[in-house]
C-alpha positions in Angstrom: 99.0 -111.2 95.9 100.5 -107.6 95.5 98.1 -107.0 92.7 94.8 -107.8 94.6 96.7 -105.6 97.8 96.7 -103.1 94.8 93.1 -103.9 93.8 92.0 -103.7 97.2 94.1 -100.6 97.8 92.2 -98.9 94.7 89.0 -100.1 95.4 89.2 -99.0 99.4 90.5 -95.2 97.5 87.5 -95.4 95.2 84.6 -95.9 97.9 86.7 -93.1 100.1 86.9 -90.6 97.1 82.9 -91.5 96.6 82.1 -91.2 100.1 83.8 -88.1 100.5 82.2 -86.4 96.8 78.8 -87.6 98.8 79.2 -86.1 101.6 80.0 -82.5 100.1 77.1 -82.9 97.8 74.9 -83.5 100.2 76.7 -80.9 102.3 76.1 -78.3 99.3 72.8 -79.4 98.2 71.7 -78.8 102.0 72.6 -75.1 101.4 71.4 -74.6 98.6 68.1 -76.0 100.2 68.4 -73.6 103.2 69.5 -70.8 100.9 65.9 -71.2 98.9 63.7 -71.5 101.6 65.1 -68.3 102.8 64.6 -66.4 99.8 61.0 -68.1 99.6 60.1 -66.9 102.8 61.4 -63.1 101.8 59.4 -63.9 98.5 56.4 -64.0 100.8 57.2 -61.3 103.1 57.8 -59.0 100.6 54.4 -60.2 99.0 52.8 -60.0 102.0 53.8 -56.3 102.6 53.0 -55.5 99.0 50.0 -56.4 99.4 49.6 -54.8 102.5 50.4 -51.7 100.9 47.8 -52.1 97.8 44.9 -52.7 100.1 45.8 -49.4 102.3 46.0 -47.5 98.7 43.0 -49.2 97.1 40.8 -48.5 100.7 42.1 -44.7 100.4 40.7 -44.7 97.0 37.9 -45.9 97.4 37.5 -43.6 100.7 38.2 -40.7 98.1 35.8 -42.0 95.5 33.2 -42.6 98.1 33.7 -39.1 99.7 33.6 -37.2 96.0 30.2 -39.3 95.4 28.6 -38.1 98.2 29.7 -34.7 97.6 27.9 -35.1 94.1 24.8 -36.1 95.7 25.1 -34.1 98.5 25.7 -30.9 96.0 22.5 -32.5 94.0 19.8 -32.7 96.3 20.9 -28.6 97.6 19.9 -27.8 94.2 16.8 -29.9 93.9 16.0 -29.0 97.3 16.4 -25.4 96.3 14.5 -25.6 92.7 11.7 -27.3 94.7 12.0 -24.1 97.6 12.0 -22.1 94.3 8.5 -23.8 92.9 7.2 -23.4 95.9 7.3 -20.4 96.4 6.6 -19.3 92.8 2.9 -21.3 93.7 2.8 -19.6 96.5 3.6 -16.2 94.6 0.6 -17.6 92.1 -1.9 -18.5 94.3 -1.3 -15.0 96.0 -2.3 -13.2 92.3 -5.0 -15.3 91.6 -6.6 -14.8 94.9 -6.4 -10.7 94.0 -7.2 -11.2 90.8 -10.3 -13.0 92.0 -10.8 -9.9 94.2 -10.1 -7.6 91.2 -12.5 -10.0 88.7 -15.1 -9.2 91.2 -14.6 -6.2 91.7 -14.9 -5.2 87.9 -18.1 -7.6 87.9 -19.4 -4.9 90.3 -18.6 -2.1 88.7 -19.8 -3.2 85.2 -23.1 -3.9 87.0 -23.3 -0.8 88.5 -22.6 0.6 84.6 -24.9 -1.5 83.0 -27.5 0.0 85.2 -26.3 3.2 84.5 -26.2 3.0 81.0 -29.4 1.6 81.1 -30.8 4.5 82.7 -28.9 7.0 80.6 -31.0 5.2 77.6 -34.1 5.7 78.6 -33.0 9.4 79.0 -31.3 9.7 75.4 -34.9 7.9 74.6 -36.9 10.5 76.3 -34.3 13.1 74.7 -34.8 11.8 70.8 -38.5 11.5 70.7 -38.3 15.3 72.0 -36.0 16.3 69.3 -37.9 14.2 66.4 -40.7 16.0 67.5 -38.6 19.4 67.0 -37.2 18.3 63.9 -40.8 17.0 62.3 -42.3 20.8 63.3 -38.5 22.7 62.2 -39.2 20.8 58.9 -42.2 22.0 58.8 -41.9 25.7 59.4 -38.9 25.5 57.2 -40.9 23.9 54.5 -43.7 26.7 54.7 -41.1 29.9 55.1 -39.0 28.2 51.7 -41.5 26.8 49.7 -40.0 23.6 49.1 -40.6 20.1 50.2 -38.2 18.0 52.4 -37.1 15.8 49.0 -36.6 18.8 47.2 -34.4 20.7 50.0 -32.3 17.0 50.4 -32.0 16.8 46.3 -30.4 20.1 46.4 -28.4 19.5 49.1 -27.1 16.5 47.7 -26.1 17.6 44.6 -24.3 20.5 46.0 -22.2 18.2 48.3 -21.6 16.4 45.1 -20.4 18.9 43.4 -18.6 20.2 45.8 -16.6 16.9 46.4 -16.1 16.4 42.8 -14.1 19.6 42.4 -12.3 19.1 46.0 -11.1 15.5 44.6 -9.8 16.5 40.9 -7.8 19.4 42.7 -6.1 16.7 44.6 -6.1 14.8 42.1 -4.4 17.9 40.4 -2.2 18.2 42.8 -1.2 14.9 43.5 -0.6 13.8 39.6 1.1 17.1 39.2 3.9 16.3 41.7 4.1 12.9 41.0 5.1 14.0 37.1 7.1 16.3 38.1 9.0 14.6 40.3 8.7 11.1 37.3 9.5 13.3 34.6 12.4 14.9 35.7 14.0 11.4 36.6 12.3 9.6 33.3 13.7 12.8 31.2 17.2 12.7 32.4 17.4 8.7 32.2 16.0 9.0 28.6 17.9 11.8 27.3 21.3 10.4 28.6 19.9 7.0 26.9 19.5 8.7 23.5 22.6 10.9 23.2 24.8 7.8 24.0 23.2 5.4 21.4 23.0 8.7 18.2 22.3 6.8 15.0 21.9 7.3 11.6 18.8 6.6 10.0 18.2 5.7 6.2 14.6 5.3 5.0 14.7 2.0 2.9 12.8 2.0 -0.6 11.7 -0.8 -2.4 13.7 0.0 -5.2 17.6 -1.1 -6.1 19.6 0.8 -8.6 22.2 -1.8 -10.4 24.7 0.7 -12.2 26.0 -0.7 -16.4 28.5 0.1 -18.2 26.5 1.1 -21.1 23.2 0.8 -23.0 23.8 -2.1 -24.9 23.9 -4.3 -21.9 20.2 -3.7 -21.7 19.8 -5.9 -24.6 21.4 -8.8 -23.1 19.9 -8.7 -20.2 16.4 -8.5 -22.2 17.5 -11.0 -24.5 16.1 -12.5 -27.6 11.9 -12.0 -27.4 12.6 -11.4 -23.7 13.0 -14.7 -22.2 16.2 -13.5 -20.3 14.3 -11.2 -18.6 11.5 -13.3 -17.8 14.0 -16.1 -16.6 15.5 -13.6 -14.3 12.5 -12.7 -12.7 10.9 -16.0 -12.5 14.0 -17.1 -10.4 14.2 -14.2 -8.5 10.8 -12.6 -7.8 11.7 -9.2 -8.5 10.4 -7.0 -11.2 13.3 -5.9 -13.2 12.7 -2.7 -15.1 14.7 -1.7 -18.0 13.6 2.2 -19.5 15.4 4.9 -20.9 17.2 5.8 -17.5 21.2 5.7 -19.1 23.5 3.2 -17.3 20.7 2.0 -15.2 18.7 -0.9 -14.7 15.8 -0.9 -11.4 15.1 -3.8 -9.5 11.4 -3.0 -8.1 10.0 -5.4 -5.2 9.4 -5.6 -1.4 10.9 -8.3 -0.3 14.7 -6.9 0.4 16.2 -10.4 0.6 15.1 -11.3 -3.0 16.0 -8.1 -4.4 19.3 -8.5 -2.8 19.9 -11.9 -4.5 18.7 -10.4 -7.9 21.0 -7.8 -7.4 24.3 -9.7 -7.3 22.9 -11.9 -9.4 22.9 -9.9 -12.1 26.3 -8.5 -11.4 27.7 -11.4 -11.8 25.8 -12.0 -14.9 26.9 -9.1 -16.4 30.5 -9.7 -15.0 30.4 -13.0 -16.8 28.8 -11.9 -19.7 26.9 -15.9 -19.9 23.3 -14.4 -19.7 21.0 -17.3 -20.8 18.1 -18.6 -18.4 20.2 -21.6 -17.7 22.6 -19.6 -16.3 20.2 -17.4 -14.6 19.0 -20.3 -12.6 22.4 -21.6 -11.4 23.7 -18.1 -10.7 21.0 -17.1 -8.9 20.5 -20.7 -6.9 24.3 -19.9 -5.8 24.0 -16.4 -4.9 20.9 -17.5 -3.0 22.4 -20.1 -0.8 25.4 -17.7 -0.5 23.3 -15.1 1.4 21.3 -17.7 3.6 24.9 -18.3 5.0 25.9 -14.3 5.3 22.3 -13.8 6.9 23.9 -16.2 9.8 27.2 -14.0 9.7 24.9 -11.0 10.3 23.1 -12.4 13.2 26.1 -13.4 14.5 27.6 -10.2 14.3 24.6 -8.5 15.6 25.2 -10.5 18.6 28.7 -9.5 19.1 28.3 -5.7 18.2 26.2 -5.1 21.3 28.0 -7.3 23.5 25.8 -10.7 24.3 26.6 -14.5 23.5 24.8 -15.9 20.9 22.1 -18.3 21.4 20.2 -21.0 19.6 20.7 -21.2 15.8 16.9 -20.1 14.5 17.4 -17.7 16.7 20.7 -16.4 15.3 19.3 -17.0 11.6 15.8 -15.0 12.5 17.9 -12.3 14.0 20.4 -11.9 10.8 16.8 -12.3 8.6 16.5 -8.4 10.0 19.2 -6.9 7.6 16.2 -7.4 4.8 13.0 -6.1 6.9 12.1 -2.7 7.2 9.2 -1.9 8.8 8.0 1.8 7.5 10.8 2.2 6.2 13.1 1.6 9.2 15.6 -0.9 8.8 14.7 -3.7 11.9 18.5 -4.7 12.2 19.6 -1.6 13.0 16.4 -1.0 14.7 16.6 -3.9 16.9 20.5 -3.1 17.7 19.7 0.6 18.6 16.9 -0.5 20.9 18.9 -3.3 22.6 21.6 -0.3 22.9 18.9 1.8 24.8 17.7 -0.7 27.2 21.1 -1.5 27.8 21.8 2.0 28.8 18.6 2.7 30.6 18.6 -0.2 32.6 22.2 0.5 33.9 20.8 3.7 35.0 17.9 1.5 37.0 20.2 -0.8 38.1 18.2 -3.5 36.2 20.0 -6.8 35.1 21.9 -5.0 31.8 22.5 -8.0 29.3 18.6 -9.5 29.7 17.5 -5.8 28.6 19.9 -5.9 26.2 19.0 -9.3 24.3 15.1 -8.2 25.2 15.8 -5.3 23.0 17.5 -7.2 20.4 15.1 -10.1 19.8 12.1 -7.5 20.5 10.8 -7.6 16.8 12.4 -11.1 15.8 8.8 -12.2 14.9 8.7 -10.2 11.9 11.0 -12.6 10.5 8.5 -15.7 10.9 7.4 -17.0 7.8 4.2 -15.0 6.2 2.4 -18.6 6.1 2.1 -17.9 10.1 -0.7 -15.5 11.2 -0.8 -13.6 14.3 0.5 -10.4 15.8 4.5 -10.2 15.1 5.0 -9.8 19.2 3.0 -13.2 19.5 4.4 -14.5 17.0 7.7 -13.7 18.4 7.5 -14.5 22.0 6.5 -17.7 20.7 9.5 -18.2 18.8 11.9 -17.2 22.0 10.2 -19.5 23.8 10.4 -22.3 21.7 14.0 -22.1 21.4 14.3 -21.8 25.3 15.1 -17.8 25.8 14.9 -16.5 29.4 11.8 -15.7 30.4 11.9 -12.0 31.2 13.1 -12.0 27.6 10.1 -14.0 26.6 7.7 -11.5 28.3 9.0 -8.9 26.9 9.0 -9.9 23.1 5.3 -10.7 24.1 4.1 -7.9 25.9 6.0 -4.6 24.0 3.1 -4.3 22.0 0.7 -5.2 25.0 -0.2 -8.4 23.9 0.4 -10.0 26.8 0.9 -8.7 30.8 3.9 -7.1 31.5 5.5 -9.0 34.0 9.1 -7.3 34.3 10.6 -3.6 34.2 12.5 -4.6 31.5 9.8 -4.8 29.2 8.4 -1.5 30.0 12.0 -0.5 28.7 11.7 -2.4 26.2 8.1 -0.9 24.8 10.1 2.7 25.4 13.2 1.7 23.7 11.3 0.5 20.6 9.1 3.9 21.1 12.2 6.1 21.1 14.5 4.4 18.2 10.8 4.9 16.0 9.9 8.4 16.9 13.6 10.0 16.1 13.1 11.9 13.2 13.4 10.3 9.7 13.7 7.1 11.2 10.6 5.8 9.4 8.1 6.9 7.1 4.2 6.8 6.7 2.0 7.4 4.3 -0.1 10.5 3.4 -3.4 8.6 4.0 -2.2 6.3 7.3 -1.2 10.3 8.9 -4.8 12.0 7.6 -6.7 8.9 9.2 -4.6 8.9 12.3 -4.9 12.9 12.9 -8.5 12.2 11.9 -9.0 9.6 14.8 -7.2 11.5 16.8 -9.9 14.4 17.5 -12.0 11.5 17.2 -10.9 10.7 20.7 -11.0 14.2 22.2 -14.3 15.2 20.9 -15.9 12.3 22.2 -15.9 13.8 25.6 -18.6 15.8 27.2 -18.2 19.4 27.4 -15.1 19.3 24.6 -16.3 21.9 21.8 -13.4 21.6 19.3 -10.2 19.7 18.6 -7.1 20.2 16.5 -4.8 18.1 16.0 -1.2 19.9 15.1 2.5 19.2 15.0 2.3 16.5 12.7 -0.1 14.6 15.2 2.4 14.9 18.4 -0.2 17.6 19.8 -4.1 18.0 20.2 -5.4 21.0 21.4 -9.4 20.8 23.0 -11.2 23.6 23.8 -14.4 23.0 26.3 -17.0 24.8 26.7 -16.5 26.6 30.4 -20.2 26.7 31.7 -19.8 22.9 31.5 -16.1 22.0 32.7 -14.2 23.9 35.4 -10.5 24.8 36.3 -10.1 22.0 38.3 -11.8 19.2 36.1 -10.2 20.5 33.3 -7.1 18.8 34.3 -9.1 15.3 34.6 -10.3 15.8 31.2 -6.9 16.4 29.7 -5.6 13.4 31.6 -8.5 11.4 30.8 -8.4 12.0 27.0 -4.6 11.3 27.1 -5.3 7.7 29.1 -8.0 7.3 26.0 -5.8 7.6 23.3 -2.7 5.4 24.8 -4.9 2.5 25.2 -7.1 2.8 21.4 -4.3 4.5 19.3 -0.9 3.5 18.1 2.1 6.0 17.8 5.7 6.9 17.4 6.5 8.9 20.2 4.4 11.1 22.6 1.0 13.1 22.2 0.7 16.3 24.0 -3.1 16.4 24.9 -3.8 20.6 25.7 -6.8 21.7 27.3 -8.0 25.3 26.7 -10.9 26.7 29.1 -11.6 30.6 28.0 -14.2 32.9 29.7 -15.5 35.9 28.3 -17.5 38.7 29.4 -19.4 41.1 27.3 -20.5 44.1 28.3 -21.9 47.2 26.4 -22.3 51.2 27.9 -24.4 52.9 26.2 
């Protein structure tokens, strides 16, 4: 019994205790209900005034936006409306000058009416004037042809070949004139350009014989190099080419031929021959096959060299072989190595002074006369030949041209090889530089007054100063002062273009008067 009082008691304490835990839930949860719905509704007022406030900011911008794009259309149709004011009154402006120059068109139209009739009438006065003064002039003619007793043809051939007389001595004094200031003013420029040229670049010259001079040590070598019934000798120049001339000169044995290169190679040749003391034709022929192939490989040193002595780069092989084949050509006498470096020297030098590209007048003078080296299978004119040759193995082309055209073969197309043709003109004509022979100077002095005398009115001609100077005398009744200068120039223009020469010609012409008179 006590224990269900106790149960009871518990049970009655349990529902109280859940009753009352109930109550305050629902109590609390009530609040917490009330508590939301009053931050919900200050969500939305708060929302509701936000977005209040972002419609009254986005309506003042677009106010802003709409004011600033009507300024921008406003400011846009002033200036259109003012460009269209402008064009307006610019066609106004127009239509105003063509209306006067309407009025001005027809007012010229009037005027050149009112001229054309005038002129009109003014030619039927010049009319009326000219057959009045043809009918003068027929009966002047006439009394002039009866008071001088010659016809109208006759008076007009006399007249005309005084006016032409008269105009060809009025034009060779200008021309006189105008050629003599021009060469002053060339020739003192031209002189000091050359002269500096040539006392920078002062070589030596050695005229080159066809002749070598190998020294022994005594006679009896001369037998050897004979040998037995001669065949030595007759080995040695089968290998070499060169005549080989054994006499009674002491110590000495001459090596006669033309070709330098050859007699080079028989040269050392027979040094080392002699050196060696083996002289048999087998040995000839080896020594002389090595000594041979020995200077086909110096004759590339050489053109190397050449290259560096006046400064340049080298260039294609041939061309450095061709160039070192100089050292064994002469031409009259004048070694063409040294030639060819002493005229790459003075176009250098002159072509500083011109302020011409230096090195391409250098290597122009250099390779000038590099066809004299082509093989004598190849015919043609060595400056053909030549500029052939440069162009083959892909030289510039003012360098080409010039090769070409220093012997005018070809058009000049470049100063440099006008200083090129002067160059070669100066290195030839210093004295003892080359040599010519006694019949080549007779026929060119010969040919020279040739030239001269083949003029009209020339008399005599002599050639002096070794052929630098031709002095023409001319009759005077047929040549005057004045075209006495023309025939001096035109005698020298003759001989540049039919003769060939070292140097310059002086071309002299001597008009002399003389009156005789006798008192008696």
């Amino acid at each position: 019994m006590v224990q269900i009082v106790v149960i009871l008691s518990m049970i009655v304490i349990a529902a109280g205790a859940f009753y009352l835990g109930w109550y305050l839930n629902s109590k609390a949860g009530q609040n917490k209900l009330m508590n939301a719905e009053e931050r919900a509704k200050k969500i939305i007022v708060d929302a509701e005034r936000d977005a209040k406030a972002l419609a009254r900011e986005k309506m003042i911008e677009i106010k802003d936006e709409w004011y600033k794009k009507k300024q921008e259309f406003d400011a846009e149709a002033n200036q259109k409306r003012s460009k269209q004011q402008a064009y307006e009154k610019q066609l106004e402006s127009r239509d105003e000058n063509i209306d006067r120059k309407v009025e001005l068109l027809n007012k010229k139209e009037r005027e050149l009416n009112q001229f054309q009739r005038d002129v009109q009438a003014k030619n039927k006065t010049v009319e009326q004037r000219l057959e009045e003064l043809e009918k003068m002039v027929v009966e002047e003619t006439t009394r002039l042809e009866r008071a001088s007793g010659m016809s109208r043809d006759e008076a007009k051939r006399l007249l005309i070949e005084n006016m032409t007389n008269a105009a060809k001595t009025e034009a060779a004094q200008m021309l006189k004139d105008v050629r003599d200031k021009a060469r002053d003013d060339s020739k003192k420029e031209a002189q000091k350009i050359i002269v500096q040229a040539i006392q920078r670049s002062a070589a030596d010259h050695a005229v080159e014989t066809t002749v070598s001079v190998l020294n022994i040590q005594s006679d009896e070598m001369k037998g050897r190099i004979i040998g037995r019934e001669g065949r030595n000798i007759r080995a040695f120049e089968a290998a070499t080419g060169v005549d080989v001339i054994v006499d009674d000169t002491p110590e000495a044995v001459i090596l006669s031929g033309f070709d330098a290169f050859r007699r080079e190679v028989a040269r050392v040749s027979l040094e080392r021959l002699i050196a060696d003391g083996r002289i048999h034709p087998a040995r000839i022929e080896e020594v002389v096959e090595k000594v041979q192939k020995e200077l086909e490989e110096e004759v590339v040193r050489v053109g190397e060299n050449a290259f560096l002595e006046v400064g340049l780069p080298g260039g294609h092989p041939e061309v450095i072989k061709h160039l070192g084949r100089m050292k064994y050509r002469s031409s009259y006498g004048q070694n063409l190595l040294q030639h060819s470096i002493e005229v790459s020297y003075l176009c250098g030098i002159m072509a500083s002074e011109l302020g011409i590209e230096v090195n391409l007048a250098k290597r122009a003078g250099l390779l000038h006369v590099i066809g004299k080296t082509v093989d004598r299978s190849i015919e043609g004119p060595h400056a053909l030949l030549g500029y052939e040759l440069a162009k083959k193995f892909n030289e510039h082309a003012i360098v080409v041209n010039a090769i070409g055209s220093h012997h005018e073969d070809i058009p000049m197309e470049h100063p440099i090889a006008a200083l090129v043709q002067a160059a070669d003109a100066i290195s030839g004509a210093r004295p003892g530089a080359r040599r010519e022979s006694v019949e080549g100077y007779v026929k060119r002095l010969e040919k020279l007054e040739s030239l001269a005398q083949s003029f009209q009115g020339v008399a005599k001609t002599y050639a002096i100063q070794a052929g630098r100077e031709i002095r023409v005398i001319v009759e005077h009744d047929k040549v005057d002062d004045a075209m006495a200068d023309q025939l001096s120039h035109d005698i020298a223009m003759k001989i540049q273009q039919e003769m060939e020469y070292p140097g310059q010609i002086k071309v002299i012409v001597i008009r002399e008067v003389r009156a005789v008179a006798f008192a008696k």
